[in-house]
Z-matrix of the N, CA and C atoms (Angstrom, degrees):
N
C 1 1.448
C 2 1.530 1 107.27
N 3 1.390 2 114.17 1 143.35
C 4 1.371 3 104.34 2 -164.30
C 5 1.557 4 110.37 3 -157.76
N 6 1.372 5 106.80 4 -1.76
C 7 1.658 6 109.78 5 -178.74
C 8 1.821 7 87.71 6 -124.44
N 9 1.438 8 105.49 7 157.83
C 10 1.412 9 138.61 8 -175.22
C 11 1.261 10 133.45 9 -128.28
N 12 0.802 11 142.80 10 94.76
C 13 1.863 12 139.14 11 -179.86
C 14 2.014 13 108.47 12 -113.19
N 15 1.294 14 86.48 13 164.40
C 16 1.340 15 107.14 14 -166.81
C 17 1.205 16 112.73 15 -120.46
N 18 1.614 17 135.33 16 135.43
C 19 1.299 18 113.66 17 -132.18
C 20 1.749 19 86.40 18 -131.01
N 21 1.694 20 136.96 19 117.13
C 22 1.667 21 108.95 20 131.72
C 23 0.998 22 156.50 21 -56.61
N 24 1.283 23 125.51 22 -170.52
C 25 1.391 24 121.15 23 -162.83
C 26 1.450 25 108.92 24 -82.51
N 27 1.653 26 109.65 25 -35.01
C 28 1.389 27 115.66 26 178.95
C 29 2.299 28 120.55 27 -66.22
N 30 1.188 29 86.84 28 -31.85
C 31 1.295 30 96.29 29 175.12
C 32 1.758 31 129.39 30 -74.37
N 33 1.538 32 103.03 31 -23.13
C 34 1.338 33 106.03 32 179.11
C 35 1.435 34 101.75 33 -94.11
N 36 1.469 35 117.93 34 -10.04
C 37 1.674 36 113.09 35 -155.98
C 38 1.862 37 73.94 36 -85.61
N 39 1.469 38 121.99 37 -71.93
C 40 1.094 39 109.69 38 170.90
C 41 1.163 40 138.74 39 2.98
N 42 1.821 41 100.41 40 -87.42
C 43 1.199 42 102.10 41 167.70
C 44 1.952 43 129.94 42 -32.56
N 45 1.259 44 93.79 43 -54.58
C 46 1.635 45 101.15 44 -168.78
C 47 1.093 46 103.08 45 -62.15
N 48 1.684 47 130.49 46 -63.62
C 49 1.231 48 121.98 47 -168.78
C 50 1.698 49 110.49 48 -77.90
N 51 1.597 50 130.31 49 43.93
C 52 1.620 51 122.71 50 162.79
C 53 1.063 52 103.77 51 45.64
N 54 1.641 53 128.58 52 48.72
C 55 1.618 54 130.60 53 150.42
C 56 1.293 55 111.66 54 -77.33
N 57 1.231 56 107.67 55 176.00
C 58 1.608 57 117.40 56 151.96
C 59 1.116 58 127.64 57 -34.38
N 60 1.204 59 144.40 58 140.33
C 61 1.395 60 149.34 59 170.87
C 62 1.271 61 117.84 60 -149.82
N 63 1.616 62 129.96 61 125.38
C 64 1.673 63 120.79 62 158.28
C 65 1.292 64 110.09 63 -31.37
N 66 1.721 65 118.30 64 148.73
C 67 1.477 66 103.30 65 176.60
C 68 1.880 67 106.78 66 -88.78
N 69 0.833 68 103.63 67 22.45
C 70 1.747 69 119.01 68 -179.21
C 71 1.414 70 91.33 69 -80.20
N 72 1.732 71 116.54 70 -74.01
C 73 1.593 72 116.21 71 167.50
C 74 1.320 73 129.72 72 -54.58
N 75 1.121 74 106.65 73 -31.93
C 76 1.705 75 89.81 74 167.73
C 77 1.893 76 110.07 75 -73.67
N 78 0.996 77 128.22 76 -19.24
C 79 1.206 78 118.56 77 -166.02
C 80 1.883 79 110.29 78 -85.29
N 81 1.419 80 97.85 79 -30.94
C 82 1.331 81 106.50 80 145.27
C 83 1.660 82 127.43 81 -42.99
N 84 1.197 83 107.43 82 -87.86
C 85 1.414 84 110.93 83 163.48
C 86 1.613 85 123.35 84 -11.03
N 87 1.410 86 102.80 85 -68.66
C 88 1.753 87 123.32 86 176.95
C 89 1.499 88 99.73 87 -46.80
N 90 1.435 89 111.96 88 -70.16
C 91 1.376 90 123.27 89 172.49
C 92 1.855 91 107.74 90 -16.93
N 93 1.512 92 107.47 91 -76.05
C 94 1.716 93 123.01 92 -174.63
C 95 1.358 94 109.98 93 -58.03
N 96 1.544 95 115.17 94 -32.98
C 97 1.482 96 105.57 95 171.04
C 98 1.513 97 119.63 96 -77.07
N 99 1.421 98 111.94 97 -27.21
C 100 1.306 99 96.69 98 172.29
C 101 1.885 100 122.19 99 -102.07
N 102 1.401 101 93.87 100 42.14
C 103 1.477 102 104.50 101 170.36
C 104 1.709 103 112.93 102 75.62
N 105 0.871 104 120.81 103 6.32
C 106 1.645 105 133.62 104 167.75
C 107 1.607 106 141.78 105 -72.98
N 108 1.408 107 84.16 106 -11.24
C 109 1.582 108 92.16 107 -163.33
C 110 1.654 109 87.23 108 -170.70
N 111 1.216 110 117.63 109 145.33
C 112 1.910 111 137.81 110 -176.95
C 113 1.399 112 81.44 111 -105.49
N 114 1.678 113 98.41 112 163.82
C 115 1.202 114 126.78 113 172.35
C 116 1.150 115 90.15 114 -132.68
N 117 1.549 116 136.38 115 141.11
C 118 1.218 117 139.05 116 140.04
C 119 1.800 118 116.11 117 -86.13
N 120 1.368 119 130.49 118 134.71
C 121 1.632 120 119.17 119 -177.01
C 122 1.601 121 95.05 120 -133.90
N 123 1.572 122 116.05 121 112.68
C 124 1.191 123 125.42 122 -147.07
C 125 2.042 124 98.59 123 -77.38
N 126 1.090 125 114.07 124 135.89
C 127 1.545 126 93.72 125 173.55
C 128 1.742 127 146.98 126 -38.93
N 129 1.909 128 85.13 127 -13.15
C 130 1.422 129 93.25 128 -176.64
C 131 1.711 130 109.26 129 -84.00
N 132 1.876 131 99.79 130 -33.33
C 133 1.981 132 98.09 131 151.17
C 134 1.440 133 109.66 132 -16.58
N 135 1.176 134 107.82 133 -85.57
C 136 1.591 135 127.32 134 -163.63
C 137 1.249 136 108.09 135 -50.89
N 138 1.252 137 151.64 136 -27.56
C 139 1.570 138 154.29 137 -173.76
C 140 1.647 139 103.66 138 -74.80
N 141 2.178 140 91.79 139 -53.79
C 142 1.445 141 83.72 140 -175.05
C 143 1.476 142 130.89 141 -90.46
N 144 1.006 143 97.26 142 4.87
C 145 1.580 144 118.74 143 159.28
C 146 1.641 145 123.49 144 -65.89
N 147 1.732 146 94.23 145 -65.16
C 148 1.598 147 107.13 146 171.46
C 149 2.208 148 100.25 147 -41.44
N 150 1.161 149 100.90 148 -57.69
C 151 1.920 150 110.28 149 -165.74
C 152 1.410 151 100.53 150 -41.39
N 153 1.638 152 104.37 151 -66.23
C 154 1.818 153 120.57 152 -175.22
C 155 1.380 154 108.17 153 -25.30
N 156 1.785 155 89.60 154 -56.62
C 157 1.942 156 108.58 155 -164.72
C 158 1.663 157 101.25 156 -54.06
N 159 1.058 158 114.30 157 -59.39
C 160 1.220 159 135.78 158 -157.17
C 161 1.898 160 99.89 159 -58.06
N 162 1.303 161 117.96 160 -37.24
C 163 1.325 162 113.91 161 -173.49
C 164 1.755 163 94.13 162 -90.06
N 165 0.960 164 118.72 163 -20.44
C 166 1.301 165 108.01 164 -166.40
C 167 1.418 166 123.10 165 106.47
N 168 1.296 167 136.03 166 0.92
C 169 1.603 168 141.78 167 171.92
C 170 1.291 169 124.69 168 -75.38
N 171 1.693 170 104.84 169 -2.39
C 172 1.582 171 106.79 170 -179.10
C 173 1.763 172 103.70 171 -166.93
N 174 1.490 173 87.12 172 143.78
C 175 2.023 174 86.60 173 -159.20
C 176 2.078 175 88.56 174 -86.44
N 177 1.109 176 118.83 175 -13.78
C 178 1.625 177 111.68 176 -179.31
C 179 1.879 178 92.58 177 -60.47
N 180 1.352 179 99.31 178 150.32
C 181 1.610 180 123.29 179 -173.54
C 182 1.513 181 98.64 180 -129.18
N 183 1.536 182 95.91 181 177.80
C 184 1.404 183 96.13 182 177.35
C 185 1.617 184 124.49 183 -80.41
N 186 1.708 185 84.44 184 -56.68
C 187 1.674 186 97.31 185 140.47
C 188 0.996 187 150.64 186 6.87
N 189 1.698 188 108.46 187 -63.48
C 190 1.351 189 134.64 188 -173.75
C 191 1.860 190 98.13 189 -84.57
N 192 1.529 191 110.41 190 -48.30
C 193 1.395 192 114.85 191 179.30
C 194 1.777 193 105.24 192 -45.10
N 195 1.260 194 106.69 193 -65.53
C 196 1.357 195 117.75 194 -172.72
C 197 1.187 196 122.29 195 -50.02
N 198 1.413 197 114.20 196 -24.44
C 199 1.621 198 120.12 197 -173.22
C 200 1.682 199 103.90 198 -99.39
N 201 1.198 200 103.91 199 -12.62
C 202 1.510 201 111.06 200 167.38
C 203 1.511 202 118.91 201 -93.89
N 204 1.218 203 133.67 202 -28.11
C 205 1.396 204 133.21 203 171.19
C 206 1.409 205 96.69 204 -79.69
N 207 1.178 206 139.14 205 -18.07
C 208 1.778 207 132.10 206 171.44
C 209 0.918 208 97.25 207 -81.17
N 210 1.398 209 140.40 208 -24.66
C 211 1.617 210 116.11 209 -167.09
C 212 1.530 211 94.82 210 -109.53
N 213 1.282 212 125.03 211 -10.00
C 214 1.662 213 118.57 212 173.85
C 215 1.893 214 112.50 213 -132.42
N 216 1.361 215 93.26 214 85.51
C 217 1.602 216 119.78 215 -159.02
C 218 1.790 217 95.45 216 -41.84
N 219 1.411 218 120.55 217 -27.86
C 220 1.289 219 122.03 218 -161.76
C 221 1.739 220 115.97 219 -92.51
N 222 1.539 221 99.56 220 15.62
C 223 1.654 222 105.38 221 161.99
C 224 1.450 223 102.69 222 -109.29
N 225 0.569 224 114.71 223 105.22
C 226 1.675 225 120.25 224 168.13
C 227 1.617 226 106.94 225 -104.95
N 228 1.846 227 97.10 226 133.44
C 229 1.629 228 109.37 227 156.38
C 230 1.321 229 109.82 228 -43.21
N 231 1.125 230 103.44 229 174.95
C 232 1.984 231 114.17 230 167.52
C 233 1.712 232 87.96 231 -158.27
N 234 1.691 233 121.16 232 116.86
C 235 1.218 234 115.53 233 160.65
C 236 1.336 235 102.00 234 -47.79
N 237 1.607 236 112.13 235 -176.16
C 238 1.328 237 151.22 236 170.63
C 239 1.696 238 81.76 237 -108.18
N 240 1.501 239 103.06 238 132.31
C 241 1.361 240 127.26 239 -166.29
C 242 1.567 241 114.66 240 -141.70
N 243 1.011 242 115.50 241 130.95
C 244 1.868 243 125.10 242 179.21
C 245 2.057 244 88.02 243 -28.96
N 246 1.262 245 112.91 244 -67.51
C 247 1.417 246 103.86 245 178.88
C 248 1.383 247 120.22 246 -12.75
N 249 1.819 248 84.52 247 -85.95
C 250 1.762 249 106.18 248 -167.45
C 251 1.453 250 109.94 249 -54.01
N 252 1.347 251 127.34 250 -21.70
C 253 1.627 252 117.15 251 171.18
C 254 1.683 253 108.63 252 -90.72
N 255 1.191 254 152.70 253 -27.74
C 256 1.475 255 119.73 254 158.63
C 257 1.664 256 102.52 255 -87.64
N 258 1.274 257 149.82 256 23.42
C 259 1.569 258 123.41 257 122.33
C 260 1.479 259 115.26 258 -72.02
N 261 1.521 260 119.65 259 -6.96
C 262 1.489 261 107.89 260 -168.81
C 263 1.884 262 87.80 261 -78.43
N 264 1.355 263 106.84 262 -43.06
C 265 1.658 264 89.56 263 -172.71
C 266 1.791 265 132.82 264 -100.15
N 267 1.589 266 69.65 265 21.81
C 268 1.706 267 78.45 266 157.94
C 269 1.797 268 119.97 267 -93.79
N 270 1.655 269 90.93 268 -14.79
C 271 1.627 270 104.84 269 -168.69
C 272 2.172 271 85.94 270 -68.59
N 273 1.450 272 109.00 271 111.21
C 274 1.945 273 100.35 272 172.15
C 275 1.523 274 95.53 273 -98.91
N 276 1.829 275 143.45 274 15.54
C 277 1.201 276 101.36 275 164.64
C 278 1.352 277 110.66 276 -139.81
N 279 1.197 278 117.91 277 57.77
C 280 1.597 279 131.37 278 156.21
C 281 1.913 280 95.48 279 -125.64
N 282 1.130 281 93.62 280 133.06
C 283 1.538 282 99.72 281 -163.30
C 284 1.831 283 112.56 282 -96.91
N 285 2.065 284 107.16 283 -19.29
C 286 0.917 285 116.41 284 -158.80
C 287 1.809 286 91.65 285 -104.24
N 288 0.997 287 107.05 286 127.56
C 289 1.713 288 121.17 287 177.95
C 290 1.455 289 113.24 288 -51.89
N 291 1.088 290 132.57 289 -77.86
C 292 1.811 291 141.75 290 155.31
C 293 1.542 292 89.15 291 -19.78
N 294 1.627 293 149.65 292 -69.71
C 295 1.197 294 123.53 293 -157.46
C 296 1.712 295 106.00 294 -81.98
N 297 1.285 296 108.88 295 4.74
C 298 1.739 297 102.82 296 -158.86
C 299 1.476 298 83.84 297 -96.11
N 300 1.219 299 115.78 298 -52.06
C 301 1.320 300 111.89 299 168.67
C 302 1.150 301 129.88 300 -20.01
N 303 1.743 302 126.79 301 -85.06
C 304 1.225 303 155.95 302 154.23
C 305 1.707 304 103.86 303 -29.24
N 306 1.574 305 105.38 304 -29.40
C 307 1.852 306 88.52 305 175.63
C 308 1.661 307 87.22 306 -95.74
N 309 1.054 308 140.82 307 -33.66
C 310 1.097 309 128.56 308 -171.29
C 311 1.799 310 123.92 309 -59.35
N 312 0.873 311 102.71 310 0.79
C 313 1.167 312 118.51 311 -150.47
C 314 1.868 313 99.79 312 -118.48
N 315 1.455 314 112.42 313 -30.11
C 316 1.161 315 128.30 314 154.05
C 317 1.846 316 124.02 315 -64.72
N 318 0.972 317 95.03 316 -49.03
C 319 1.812 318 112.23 317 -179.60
C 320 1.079 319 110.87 318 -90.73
N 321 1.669 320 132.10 319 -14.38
C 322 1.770 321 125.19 320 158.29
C 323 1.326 322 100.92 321 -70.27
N 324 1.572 323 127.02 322 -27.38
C 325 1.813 324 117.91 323 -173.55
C 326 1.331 325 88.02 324 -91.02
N 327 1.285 326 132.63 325 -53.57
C 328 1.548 327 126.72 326 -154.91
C 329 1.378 328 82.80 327 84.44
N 330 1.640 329 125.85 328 75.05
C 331 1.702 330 120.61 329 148.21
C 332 1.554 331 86.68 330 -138.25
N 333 1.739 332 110.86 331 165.62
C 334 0.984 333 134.69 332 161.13
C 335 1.530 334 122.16 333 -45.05
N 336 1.159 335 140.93 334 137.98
C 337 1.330 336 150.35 335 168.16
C 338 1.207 337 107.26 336 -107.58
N 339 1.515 338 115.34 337 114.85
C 340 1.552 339 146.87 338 167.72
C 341 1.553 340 98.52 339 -85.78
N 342 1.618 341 106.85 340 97.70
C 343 1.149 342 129.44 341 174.75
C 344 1.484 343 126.44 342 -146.21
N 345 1.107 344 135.58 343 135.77
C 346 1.233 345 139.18 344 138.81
C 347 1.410 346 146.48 345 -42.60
N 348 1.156 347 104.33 346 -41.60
C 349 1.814 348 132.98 347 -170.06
C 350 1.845 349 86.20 348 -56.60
N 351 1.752 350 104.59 349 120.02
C 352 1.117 351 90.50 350 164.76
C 353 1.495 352 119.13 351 -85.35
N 354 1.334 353 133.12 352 17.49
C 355 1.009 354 129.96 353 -149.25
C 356 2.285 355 84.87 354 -114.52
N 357 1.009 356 108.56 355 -67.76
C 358 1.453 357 99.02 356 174.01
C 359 1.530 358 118.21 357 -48.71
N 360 2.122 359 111.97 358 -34.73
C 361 1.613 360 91.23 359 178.74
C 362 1.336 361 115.07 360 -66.30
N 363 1.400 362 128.07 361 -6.15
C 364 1.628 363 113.80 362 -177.08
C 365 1.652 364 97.86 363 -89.21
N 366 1.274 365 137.41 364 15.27
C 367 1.649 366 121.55 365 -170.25
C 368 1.379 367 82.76 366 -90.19
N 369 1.738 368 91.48 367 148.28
C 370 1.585 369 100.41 368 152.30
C 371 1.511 370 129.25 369 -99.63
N 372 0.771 371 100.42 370 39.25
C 373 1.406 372 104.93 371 169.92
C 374 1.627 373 118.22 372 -123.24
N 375 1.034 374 112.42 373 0.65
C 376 1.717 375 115.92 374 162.46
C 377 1.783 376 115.95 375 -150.05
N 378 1.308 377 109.35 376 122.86
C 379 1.232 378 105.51 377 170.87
C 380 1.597 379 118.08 378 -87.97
N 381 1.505 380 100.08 379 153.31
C 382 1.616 381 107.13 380 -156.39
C 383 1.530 382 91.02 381 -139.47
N 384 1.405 383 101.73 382 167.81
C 385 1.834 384 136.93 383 -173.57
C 386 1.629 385 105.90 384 -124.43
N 387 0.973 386 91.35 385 127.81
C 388 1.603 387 88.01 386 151.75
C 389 1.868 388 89.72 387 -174.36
């Protein structure tokens, strides 16, 4: 295994709950499930996931995350790390913290960010897929 991507919140909720997806991202996905390709899903994923769940805007749980990165060894968490927070504030053009994060977290590895947000694909400081 030898390529890496970095995952948002919008793309895994996707994924899990059988939404829509580019078939670019799903082929990714396929890729990580069958051991080809890592996913990294930054801890701040998981917060804003846990929040969503919690109000009710999305049936993915945390739960559900957790029981899915055990059964597909090649998503791995990634804390939030002394690193990933001074690249988060070097990132000056994502304005919203939760996404600076999640890009930050892309550009401390130097991997791709599997995102949607058109607002992070225009930063230069992380290149993204979707």
């Amino acid at each position: 295994m030898n390529k890496s991507y970095v995952m948002d919140s919008m793309a895994l909720i996707l994924h899990l709950e059988h939404r829509k997806l580019p078939q670019k991202i799903k082929d990714i996905f396929q890729k990580a499930e069958k051991a080809k390709v890592s996913i990294l899903i930054p801890t701040m994923v998981l917060a804003e996931i846990g929040y969503l769940f919690e109000k009710g805007r999305i049936e993915t749980s945390l739960q559900h995350i957790k029981q899915y990165c055990e059964n597909n060894k090649t998503f791995i968490v990634e804390p939030i790390t002394e690193e990933i927070i001074h690249k988060c504030f070097e990132i000056s053009d994502i304005a919203e913290l939760h996404d600076r994060i999640i890009a930050a977290t892309a550009y401390a590895k130097k991997l791709t960010l599997i995102t949607n947000d058109p607002i992070i694909a225009k930063s230069i400081y992380v290149s993204t897929v979707w």
